[in-house]
One Martini backbone bead per residue (centre of mass of N, CA, C, O) as a GRO file, in nm:
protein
   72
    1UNK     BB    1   0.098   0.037   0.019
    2UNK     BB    2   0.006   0.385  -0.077
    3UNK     BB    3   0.061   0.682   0.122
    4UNK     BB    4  -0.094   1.008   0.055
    5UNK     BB    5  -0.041   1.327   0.193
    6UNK     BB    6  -0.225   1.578   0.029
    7UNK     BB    7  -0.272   1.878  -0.101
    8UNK     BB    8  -0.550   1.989  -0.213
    9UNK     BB    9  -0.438   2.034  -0.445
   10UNK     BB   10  -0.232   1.802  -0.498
   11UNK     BB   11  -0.060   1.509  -0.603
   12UNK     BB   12   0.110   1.243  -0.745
   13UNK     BB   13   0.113   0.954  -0.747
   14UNK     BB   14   0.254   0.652  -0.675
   15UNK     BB   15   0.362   0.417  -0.859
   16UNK     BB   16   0.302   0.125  -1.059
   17UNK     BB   17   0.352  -0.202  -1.027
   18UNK     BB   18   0.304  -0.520  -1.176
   19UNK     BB   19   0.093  -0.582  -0.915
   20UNK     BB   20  -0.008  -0.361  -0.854
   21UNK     BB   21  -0.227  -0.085  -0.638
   22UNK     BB   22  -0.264   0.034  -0.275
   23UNK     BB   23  -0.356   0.415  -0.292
   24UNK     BB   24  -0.410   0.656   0.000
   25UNK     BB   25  -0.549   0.930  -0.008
   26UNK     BB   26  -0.520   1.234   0.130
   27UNK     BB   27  -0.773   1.482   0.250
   28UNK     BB   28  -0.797   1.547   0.503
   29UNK     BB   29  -1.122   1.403   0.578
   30UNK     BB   30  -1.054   1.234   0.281
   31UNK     BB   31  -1.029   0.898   0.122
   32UNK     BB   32  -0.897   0.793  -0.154
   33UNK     BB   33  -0.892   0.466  -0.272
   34UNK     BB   34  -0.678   0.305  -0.511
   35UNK     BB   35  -0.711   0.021  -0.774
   36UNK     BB   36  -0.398  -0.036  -0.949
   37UNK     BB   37  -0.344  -0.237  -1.284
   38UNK     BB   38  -0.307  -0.150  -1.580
   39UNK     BB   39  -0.137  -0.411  -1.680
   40UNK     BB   40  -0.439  -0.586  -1.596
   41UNK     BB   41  -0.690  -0.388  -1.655
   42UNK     BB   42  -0.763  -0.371  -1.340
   43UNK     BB   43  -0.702  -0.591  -1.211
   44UNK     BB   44  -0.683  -0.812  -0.861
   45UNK     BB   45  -0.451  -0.902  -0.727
   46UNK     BB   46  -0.327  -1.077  -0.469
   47UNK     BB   47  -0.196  -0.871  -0.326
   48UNK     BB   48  -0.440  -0.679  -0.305
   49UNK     BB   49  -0.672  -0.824  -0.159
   50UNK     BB   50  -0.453  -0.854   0.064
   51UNK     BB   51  -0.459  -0.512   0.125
   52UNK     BB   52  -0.746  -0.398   0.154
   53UNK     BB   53  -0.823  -0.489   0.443
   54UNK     BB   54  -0.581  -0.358   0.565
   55UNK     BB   55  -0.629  -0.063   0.502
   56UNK     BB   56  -0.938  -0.063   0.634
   57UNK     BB   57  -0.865  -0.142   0.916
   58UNK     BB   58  -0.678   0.101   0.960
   59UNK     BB   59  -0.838   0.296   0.900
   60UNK     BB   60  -1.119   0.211   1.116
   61UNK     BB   61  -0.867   0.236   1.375
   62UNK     BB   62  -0.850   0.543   1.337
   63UNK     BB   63  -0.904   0.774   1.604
   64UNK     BB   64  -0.819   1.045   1.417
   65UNK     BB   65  -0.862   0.981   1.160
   66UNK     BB   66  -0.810   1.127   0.869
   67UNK     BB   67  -0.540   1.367   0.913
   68UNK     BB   68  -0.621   1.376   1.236
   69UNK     BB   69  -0.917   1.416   1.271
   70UNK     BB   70  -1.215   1.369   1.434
   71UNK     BB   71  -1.449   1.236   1.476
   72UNK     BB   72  -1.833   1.172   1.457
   0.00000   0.00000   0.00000
C-alpha cells in the first residue's frame, strides 16, 4: 500500500509496479483509496486482495480518523 498525504491541491500519486497498487490519498478528513493494476487492465492481483482489507481495517481503527481529525 501506498499512503500519500497530499495538500488540497493534491500532488501525482505514487507510481504502480507489475502486480498491481492499493493506494491511498488523504485530502483533510476525505481518503479516496485506488486501486491500479493498468497493466492487468485493472484486474486485482492476489496480492490487492491482499492488502484491501488491511488498508481499511488501518483506516476503520485510526481513533483521529484520516488526516489527523476526529471523528464524530
Amino acid at each position: 500500500m501506498t499512503l500519500n498525504e497530499n495538500a488540497a491541491a493534491g500532488t501525482d500519486s505514487a507510481p504502480v509496479d507489475s502486480d498491481g497498487d492499493v493506494v491511498c490519498d488523504v485530502h483533510g478528513p476525505i481518503v479516496t483509496v485506488t486501486l491500479s493494476n493498468p497493466l492487468k487492465r485493472n484486474a486485482m492481483s492476489a496480492r490487492m486482495w491482499r492488502e484491501l482489507p488491511e488498508v481499511l481495517a488501518a483506516l476503520a481503527a485510526d481513533p483521529e480518523g484520516p488526516g489527523g481529525g476526529a471523528r464524530r
